[in-house]
C-alpha positions, 0 to 999 in steps of 0.5 A, a space after each residue: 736559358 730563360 727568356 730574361 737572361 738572354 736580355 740580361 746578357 745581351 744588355 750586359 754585352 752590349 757593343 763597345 762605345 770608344 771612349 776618346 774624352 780628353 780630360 784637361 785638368 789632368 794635362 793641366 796639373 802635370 803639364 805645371 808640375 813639368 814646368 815647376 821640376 824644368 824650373 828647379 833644373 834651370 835654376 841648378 844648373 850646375 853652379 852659381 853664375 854670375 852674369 853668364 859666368 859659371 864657376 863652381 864655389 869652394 863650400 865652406 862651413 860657415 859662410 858670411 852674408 855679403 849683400 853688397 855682392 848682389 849690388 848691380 855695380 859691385 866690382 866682382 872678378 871671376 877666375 874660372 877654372 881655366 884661369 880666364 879672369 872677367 871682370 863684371 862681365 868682361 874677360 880682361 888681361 891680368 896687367 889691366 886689372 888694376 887700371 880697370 878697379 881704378 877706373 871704377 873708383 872714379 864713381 863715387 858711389 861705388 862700395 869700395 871693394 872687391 869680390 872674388 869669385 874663384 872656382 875652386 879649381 882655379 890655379 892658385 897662381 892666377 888667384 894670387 895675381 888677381 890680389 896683386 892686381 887688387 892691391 896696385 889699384 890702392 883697394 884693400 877689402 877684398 872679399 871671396 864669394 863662396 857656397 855653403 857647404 850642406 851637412 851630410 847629418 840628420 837634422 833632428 
């Protein structure tokens, strides 16, 4: 080997220098896009709740908007599929429904009607009895509260 390959392949084998930068932008960029998809998973965990409440929806096709649901003194009902019924966020006896609506009609400001947010594999049976319960306060609107069903078609 001549001279100047000899310098050429000991500059080109040079010792090794670790390489121990650590580079933030990137750690930033994947640490917000953690955080974004643990966002998405809180936010669907499973079903709608209604102030701690889950309960699965039935889905139908086309779901009307009820805006007044979302009022803070809406008097919602929840029956869970176990059959607990809760009212607002209160579990409650099925014979004090009635006098629980009626108490909150004393408020003037109150929308004079009911949701329900049954799940969908509630008992039929407790359903009814939430509507008896309902009907005794002297309330007729009543609502239930469902999801949209997604359509499994290709949108074009």
């Amino acid at each position: 080997m001549r001279a100047a390959e000899l310098v050429m392949l000991q500059t080109w084998r040079g010792p090794v220098k670790l390489f121990s930068d650590f580079n933030t932008l990137q750690f930033a960029c994947v640490m917000a896009w953690v955080l974004f998809v643990l966002l998405i998973v809180f936010l669907s965990n499973g079903g709608p709740t209604c102030r701690g409440i889950t309960t699965d929806l039935a889905k139908v096709e086309h779901p009307v908007s009820m805006p007044g649901a979302e009022r803070e003194d809406a008097m919602i009902v929840n029956i869970t599929r176990d059959g607990k019924v809760y009212f607002a966020a209160d579990q409650i006896m099925l014979a004090n429904l009635s006098q629980k609506i009626a108490d909150r009609l004393n408020d003037r400001s109150v929308e004079r009607k009911v949701y329900i947010r049954a799940d969908m594999r509630a008992r039929w049976g407790t359903v009814r009895e939430v509507l008896d319960g309902v009907k005794a306060s002297g309330l007729m609107r009543v609502a239930f509260l469902v999801d949209q069903r997604r359509s499994t078609a290709l949108q074009m």
